[in-house]
py3Dmol code that shows the C-alpha trace and the ligand (Angstrom):
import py3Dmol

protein = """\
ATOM      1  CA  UNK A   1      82.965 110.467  98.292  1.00  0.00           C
ATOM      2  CA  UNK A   2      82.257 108.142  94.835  1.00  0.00           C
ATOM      3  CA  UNK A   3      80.299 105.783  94.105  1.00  0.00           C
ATOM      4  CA  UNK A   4      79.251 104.446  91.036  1.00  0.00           C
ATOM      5  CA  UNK A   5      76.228 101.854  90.851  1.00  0.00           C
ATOM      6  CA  UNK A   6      75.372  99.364  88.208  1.00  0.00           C
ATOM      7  CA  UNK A   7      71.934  98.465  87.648  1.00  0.00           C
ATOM      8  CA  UNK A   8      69.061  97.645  84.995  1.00  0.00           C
ATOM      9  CA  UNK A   9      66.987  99.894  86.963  1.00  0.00           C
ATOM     10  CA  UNK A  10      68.209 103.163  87.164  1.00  0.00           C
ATOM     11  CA  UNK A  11      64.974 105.047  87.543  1.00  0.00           C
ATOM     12  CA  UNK A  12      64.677 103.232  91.084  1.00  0.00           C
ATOM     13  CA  UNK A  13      68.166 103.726  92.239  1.00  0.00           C
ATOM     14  CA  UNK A  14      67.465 107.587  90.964  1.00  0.00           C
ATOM     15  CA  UNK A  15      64.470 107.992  92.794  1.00  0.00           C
ATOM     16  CA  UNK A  16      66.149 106.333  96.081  1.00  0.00           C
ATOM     17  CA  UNK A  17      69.183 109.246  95.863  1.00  0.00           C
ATOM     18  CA  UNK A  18      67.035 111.883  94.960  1.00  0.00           C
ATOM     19  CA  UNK A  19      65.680 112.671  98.823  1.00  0.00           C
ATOM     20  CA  UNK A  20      66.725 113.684 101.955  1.00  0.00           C
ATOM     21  CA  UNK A  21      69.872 113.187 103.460  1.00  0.00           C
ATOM     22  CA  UNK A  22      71.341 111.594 100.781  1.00  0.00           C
ATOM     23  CA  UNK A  23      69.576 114.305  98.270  1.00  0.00           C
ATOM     24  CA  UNK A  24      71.078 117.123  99.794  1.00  0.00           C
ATOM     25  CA  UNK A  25      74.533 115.519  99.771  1.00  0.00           C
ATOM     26  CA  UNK A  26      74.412 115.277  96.294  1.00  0.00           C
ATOM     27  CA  UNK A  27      72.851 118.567  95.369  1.00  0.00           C
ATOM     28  CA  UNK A  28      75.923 120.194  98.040  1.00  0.00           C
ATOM     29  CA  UNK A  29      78.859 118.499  95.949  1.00  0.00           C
ATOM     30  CA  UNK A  30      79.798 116.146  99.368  1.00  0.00           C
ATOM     31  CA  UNK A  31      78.849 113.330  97.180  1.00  0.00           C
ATOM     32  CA  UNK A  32      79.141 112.330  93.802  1.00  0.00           C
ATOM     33  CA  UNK A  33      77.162 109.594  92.716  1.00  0.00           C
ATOM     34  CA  UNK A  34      76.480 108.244  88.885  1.00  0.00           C
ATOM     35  CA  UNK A  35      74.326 105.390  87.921  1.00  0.00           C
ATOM     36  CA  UNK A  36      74.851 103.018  85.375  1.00  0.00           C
ATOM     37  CA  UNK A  37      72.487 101.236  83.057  1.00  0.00           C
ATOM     38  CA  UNK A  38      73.656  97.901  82.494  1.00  0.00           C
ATOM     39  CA  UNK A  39      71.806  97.696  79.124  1.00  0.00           C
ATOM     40  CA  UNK A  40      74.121 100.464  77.801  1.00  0.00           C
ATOM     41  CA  UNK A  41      76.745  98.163  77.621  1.00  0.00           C
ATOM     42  CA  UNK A  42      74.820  95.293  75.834  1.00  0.00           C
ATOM     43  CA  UNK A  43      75.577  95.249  72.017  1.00  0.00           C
ATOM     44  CA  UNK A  44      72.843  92.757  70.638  1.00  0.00           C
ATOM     45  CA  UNK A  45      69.624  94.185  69.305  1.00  0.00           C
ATOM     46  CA  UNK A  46      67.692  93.001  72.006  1.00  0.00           C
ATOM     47  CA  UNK A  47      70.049  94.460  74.643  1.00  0.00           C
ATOM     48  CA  UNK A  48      69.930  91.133  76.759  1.00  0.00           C
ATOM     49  CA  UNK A  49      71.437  91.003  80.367  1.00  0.00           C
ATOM     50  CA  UNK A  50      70.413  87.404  81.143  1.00  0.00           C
ATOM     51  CA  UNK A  51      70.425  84.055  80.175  1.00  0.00           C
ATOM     52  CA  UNK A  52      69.568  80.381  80.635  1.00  0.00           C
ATOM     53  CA  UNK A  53      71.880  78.567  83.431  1.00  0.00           C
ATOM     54  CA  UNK A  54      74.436  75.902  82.138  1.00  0.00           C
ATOM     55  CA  UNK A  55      73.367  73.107  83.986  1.00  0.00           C
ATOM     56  CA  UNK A  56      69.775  73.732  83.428  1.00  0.00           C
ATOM     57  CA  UNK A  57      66.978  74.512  86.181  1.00  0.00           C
ATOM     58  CA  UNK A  58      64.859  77.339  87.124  1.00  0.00           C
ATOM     59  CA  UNK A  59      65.334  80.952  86.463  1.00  0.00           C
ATOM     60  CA  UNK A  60      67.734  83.103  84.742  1.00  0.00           C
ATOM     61  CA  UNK A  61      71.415  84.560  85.049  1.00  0.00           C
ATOM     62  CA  UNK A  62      73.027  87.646  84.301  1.00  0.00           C
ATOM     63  CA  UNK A  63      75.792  87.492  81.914  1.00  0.00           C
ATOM     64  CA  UNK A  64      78.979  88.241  82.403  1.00  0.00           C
ATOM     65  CA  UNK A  65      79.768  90.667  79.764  1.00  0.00           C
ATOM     66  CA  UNK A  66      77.733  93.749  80.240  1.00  0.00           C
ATOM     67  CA  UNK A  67      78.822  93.950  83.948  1.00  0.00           C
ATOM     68  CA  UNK A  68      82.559  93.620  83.104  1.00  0.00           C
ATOM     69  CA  UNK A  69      82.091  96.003  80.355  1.00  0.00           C
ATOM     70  CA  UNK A  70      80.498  98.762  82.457  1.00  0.00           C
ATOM     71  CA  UNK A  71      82.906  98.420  85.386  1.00  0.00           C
ATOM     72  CA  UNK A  72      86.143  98.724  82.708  1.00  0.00           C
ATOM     73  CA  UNK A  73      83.764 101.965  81.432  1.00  0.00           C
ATOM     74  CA  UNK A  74      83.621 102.960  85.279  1.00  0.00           C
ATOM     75  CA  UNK A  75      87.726 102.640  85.720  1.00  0.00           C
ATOM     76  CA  UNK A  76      88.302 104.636  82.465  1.00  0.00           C
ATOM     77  CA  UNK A  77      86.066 107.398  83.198  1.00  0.00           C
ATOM     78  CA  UNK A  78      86.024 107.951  86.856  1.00  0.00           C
ATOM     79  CA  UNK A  79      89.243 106.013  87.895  1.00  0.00           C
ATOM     80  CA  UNK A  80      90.061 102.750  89.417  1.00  0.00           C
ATOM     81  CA  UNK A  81      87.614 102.223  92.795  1.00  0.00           C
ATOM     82  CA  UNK A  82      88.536 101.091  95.873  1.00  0.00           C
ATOM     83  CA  UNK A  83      86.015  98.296  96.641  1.00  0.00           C
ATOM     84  CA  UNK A  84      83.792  96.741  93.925  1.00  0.00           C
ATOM     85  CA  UNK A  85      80.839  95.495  95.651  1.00  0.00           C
ATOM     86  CA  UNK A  86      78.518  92.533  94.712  1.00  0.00           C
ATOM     87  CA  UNK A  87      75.330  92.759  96.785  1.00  0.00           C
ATOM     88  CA  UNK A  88      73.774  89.492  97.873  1.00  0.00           C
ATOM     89  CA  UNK A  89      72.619  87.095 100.477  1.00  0.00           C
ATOM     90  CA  UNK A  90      75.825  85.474  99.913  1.00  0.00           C
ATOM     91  CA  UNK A  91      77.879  88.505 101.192  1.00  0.00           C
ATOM     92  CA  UNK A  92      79.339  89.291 104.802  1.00  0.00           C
ATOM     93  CA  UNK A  93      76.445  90.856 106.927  1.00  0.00           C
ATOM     94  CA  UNK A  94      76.415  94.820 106.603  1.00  0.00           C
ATOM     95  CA  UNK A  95      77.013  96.062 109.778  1.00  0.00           C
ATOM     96  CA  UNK A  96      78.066  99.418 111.393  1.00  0.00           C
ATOM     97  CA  UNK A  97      81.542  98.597 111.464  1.00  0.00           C
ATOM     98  CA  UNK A  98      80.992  97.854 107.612  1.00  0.00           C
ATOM     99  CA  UNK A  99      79.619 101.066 106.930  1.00  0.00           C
ATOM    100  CA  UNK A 100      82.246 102.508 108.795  1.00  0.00           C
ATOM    101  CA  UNK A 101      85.304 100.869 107.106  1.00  0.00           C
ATOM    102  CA  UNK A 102      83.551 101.468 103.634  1.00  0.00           C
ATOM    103  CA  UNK A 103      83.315 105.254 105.075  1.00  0.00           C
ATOM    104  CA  UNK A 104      86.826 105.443 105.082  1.00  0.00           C
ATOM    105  CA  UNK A 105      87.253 104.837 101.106  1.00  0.00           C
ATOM    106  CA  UNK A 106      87.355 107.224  98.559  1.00  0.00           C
ATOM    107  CA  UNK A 107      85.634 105.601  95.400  1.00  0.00           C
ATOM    108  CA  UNK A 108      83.081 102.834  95.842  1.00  0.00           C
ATOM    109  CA  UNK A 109      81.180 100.774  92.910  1.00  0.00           C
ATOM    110  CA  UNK A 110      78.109  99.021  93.811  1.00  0.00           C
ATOM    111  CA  UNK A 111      76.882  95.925  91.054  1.00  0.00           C
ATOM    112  CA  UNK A 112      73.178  95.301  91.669  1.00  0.00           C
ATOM    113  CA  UNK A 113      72.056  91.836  90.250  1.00  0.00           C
ATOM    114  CA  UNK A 114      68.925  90.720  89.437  1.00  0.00           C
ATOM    115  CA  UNK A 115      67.348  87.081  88.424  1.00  0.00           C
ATOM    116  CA  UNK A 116      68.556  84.072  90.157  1.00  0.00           C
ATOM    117  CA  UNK A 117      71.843  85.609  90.656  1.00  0.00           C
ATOM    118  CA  UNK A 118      75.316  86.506  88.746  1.00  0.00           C
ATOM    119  CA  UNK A 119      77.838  84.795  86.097  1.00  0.00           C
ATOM    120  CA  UNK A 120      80.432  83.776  88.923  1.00  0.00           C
ATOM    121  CA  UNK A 121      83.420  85.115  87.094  1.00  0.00           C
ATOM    122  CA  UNK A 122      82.057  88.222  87.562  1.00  0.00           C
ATOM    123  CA  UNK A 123      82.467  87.635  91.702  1.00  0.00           C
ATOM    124  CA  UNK A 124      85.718  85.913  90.671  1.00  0.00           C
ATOM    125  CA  UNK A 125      87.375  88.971  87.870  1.00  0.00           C
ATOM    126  CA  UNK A 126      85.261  92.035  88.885  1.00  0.00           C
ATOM    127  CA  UNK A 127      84.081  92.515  92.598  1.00  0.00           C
ATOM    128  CA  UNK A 128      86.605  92.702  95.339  1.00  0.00           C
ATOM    129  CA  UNK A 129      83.917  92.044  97.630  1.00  0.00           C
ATOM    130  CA  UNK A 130      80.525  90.577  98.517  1.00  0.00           C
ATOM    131  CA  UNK A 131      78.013  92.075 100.801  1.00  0.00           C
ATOM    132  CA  UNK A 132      74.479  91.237 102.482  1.00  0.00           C
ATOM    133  CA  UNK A 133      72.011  93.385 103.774  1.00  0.00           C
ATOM    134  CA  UNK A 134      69.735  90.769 105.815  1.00  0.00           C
ATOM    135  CA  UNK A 135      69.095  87.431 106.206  1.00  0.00           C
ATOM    136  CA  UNK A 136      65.970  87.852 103.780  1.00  0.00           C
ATOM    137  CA  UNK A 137      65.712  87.372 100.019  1.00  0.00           C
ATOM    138  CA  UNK A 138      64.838  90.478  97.674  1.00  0.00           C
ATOM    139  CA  UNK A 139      63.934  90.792  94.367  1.00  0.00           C
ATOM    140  CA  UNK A 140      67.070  92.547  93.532  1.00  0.00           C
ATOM    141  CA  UNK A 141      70.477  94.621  94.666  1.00  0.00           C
ATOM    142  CA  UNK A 142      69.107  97.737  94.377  1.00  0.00           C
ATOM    143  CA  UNK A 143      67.551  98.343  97.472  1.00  0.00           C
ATOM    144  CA  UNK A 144      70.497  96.997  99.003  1.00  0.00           C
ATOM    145  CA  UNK A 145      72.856  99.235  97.302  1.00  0.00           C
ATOM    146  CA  UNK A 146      70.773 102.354  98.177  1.00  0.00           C
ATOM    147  CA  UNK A 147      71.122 100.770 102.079  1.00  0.00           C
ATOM    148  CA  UNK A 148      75.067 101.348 101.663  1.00  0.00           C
ATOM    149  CA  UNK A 149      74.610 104.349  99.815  1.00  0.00           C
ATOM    150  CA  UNK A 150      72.810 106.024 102.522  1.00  0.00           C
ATOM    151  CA  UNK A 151      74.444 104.182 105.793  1.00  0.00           C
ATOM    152  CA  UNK A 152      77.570 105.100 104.498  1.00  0.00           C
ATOM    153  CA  UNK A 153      77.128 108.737 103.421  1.00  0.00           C
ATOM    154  CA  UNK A 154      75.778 109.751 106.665  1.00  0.00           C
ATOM    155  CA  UNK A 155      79.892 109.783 108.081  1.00  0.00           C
ATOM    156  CA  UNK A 156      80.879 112.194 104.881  1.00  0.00           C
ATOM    157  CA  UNK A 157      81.544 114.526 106.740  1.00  0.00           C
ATOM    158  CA  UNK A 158      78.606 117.764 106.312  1.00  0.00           C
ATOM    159  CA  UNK A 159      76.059 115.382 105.073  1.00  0.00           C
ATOM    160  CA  UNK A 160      74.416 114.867 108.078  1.00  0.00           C
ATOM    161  CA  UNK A 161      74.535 118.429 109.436  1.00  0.00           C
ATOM    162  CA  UNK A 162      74.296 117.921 113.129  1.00  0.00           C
ATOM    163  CA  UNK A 163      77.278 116.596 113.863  1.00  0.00           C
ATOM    164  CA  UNK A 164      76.219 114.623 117.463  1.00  0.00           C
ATOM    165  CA  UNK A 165      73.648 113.113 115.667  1.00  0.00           C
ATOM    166  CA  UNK A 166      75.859 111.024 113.968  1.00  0.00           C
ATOM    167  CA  UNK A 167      77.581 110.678 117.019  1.00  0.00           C
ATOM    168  CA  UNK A 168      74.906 109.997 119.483  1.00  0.00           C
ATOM    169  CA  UNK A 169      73.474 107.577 116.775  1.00  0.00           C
ATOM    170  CA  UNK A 170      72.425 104.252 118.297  1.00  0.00           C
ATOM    171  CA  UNK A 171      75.109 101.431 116.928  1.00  0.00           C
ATOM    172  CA  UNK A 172      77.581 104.359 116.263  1.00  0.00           C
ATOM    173  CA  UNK A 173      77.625 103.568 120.257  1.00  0.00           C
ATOM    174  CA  UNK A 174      77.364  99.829 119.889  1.00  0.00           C
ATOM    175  CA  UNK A 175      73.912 100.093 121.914  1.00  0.00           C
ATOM    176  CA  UNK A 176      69.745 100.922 120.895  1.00  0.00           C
ATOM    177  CA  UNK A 177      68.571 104.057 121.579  1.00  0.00           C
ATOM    178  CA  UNK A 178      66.497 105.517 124.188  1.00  0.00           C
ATOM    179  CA  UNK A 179      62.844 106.753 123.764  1.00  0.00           C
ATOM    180  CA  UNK A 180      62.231 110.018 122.673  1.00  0.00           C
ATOM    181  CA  UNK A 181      59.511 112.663 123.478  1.00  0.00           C
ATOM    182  CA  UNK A 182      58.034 115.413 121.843  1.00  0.00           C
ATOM    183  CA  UNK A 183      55.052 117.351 122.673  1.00  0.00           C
ATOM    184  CA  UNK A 184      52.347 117.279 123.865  1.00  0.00           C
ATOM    185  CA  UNK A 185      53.278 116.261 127.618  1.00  0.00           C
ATOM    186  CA  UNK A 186      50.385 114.521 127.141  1.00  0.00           C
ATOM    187  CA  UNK A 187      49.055 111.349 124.536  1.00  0.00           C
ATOM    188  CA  UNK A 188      45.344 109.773 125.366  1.00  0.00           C
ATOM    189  CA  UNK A 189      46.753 109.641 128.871  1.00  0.00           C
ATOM    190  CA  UNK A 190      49.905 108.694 128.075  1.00  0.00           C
ATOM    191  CA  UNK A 191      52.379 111.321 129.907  1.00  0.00           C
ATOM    192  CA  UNK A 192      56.369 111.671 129.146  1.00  0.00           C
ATOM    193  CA  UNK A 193      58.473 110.683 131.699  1.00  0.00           C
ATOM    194  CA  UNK A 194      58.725 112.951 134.623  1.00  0.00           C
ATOM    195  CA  UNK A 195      62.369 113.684 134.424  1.00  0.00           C
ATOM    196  CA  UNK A 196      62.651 115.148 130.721  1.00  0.00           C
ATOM    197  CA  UNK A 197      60.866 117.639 131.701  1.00  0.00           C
ATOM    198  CA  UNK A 198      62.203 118.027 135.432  1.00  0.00           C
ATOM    199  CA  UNK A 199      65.198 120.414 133.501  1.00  0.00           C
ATOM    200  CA  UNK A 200      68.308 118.478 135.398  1.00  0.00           C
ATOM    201  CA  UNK A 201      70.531 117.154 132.586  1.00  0.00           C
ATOM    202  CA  UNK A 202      72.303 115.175 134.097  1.00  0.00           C
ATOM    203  CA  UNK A 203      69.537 113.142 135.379  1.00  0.00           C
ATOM    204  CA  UNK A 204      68.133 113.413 131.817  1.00  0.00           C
ATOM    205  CA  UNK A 205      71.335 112.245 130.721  1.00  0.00           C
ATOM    206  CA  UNK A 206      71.608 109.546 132.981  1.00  0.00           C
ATOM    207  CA  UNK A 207      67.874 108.063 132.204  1.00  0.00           C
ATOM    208  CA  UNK A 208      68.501 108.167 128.467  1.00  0.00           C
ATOM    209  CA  UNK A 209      71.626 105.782 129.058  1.00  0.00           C
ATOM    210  CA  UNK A 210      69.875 103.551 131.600  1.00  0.00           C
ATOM    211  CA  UNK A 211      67.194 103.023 128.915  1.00  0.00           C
ATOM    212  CA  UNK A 212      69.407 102.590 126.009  1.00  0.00           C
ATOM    213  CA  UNK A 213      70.741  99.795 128.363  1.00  0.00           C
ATOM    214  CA  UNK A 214      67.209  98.228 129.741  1.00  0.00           C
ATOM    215  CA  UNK A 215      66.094  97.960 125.791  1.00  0.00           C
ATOM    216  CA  UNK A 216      69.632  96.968 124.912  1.00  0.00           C
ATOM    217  CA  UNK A 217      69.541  94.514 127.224  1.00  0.00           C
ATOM    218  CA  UNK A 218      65.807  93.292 126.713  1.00  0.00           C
ATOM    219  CA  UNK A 219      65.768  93.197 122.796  1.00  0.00           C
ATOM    220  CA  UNK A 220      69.121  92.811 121.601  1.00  0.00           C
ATOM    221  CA  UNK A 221      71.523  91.449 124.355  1.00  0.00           C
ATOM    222  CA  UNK A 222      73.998  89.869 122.069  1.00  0.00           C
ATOM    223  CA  UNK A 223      74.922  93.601 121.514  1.00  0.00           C
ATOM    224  CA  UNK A 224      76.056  94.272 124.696  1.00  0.00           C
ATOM    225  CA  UNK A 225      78.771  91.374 124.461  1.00  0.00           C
ATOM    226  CA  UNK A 226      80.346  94.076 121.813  1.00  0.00           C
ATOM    227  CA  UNK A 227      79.425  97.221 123.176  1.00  0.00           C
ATOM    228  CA  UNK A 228      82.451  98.938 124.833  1.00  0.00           C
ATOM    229  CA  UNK A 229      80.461 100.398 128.024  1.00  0.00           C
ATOM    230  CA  UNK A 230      82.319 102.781 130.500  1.00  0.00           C
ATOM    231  CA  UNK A 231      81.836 102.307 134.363  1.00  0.00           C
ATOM    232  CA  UNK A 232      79.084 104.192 135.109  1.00  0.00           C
ATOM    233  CA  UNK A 233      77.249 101.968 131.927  1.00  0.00           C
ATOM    234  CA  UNK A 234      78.638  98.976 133.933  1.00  0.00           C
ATOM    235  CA  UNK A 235      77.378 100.377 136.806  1.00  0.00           C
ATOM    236  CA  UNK A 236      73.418 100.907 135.508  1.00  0.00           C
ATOM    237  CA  UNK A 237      73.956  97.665 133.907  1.00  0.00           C
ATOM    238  CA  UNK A 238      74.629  95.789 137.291  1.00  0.00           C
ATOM    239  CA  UNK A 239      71.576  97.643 138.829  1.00  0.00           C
ATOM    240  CA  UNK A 240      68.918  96.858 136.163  1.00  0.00           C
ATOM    241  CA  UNK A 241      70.158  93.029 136.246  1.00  0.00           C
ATOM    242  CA  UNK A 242      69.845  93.220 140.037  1.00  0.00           C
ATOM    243  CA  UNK A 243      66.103  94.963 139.102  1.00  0.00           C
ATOM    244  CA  UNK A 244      65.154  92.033 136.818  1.00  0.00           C
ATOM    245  CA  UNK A 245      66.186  89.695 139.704  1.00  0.00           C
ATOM    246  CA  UNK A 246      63.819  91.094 141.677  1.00  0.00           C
ATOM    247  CA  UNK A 247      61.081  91.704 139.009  1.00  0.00           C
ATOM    248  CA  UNK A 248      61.146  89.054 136.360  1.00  0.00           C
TER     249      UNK A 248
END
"""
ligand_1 = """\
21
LIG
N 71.336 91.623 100.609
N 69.193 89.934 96.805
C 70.550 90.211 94.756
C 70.242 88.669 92.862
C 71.661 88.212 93.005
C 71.997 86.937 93.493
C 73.320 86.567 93.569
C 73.917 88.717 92.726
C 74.283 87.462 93.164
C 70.213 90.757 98.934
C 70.290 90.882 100.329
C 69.211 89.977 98.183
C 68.391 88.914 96.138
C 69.829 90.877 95.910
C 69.146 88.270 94.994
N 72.617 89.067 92.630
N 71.231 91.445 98.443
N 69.657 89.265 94.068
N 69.468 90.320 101.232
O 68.410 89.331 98.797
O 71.909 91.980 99.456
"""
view = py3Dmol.view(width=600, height=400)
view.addModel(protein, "pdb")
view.setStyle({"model": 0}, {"cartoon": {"style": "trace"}})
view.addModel(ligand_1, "xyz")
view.setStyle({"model": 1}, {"stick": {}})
view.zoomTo()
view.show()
């Protein structure tokens, strides 16, 4: 998979592809990702990427130019993307089914503003689409745009190399996950749960679903309006309701 991302920071972004998962994917030829500085395609002296809002007020805005220039340099040189994405608070939510659908494309080009925000033609001529990572307001794109590098890799398909770990992934099943447990059995007297080490799967297997339900349930419960749970989820669902009757 592509993806091409546009940024006057490059030595971040670098730094943010240059480890783990992601890292490897690269170095292994699953993924080929170039970054762009944006001041490359400035052609003043000063190599300016911002300017005063029309209108007036507080802060600056990044003109339209250099990001239209380096996206027509992205189209002639790697081909014409799929998706152009803006990242910003004013973008659809990324979710997993985001990640998933972006997953499915071949060429991806992420624009990472800065300042008080973008030239609107650029959202108008240039992106396809806008996306958020959070209700919370960062200094910049790039952080978002390594989140959909790496949420997105990890379905390329030998980037994450275990397989069910993608699989098993909490939200890839529309639920949390359960606790996990390494050793010691023991942890200033706190012990790990009797039946993970008892040996019977399927009772293993059956407490790690009823606790990706309880926490499910506890922290996130809008979740489970989505989740698409089989019967015997329905079924340990029922009973840890009935529970919480009981039990407040
Ligand atoms: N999820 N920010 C982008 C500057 C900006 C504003 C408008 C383009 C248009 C953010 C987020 C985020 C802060 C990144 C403002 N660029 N991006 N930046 N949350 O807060 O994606």
């Amino acid at each position: 998979m592509k993806f091409d991302i546009v940024t006057i920071f490059p030595v971040m972004v670098g730094a943010g592809l240059a480890e783990g998962v992601v890292g490897r994917g690269i170095e292994r030829g699953l993924l080929d990702v170039r970054i762009h500085d944006l001041r490359e395609h400035t052609v003043d002296r000063h190599r300016t990427v911002d300017d005063v809002p029309y209108g007036g007020g507080p802060g600056m805005v990044m003109k339209p130019e250099p990001l239209m220039r380096a996206v027509d340099a992205i189209r002639a040189t790697r081909g014409v993307p799929d998706a152009v994405v803006l990242l910003s608070p004013q973008g659809r939510l990324l979710t997993q089914a985001e990640v998933v659908r972006l997953g499915g494309l071949r060429h991806v080009v992420l624009l990472c503003g800065r300042y008080e925000g973008i030239d609107e033609r650029v959202r108008q001529l240039v992106a396809t689409e806008e996306l958020s990572i959070g209700d919370y307001v960062l200094s910049g794109g790039e952080l978002p745009a390594l989140v959909v590098v790496d949420a997105v890799s990890r379905l390329v398909p030998g980037v994450v190399g275990d397989r069910q770990s993608v699989d098993e992934d909490s939200f890839s099943r529309g639920l949390l996950d359960h606790p996990h447990y390494t050793r010691p059995a023991e942890v200033a007297g706190h012990a790990v749960p009797e039946v993970l080490l008892s040996g019977h799967h399927a009772e293993v297997r059956r407490w790690r679903r009823q606790m990706a339900l309880r926490r499910t349930l506890e922290r996130r419960p809008a979740l489970l309006d989505t989740a698409e749970l089989d019967d015997e989820q329905r079924a340990l669902l029922d009973e840890i309701r009935k529970d919480e009757e009981r039990e407040p």
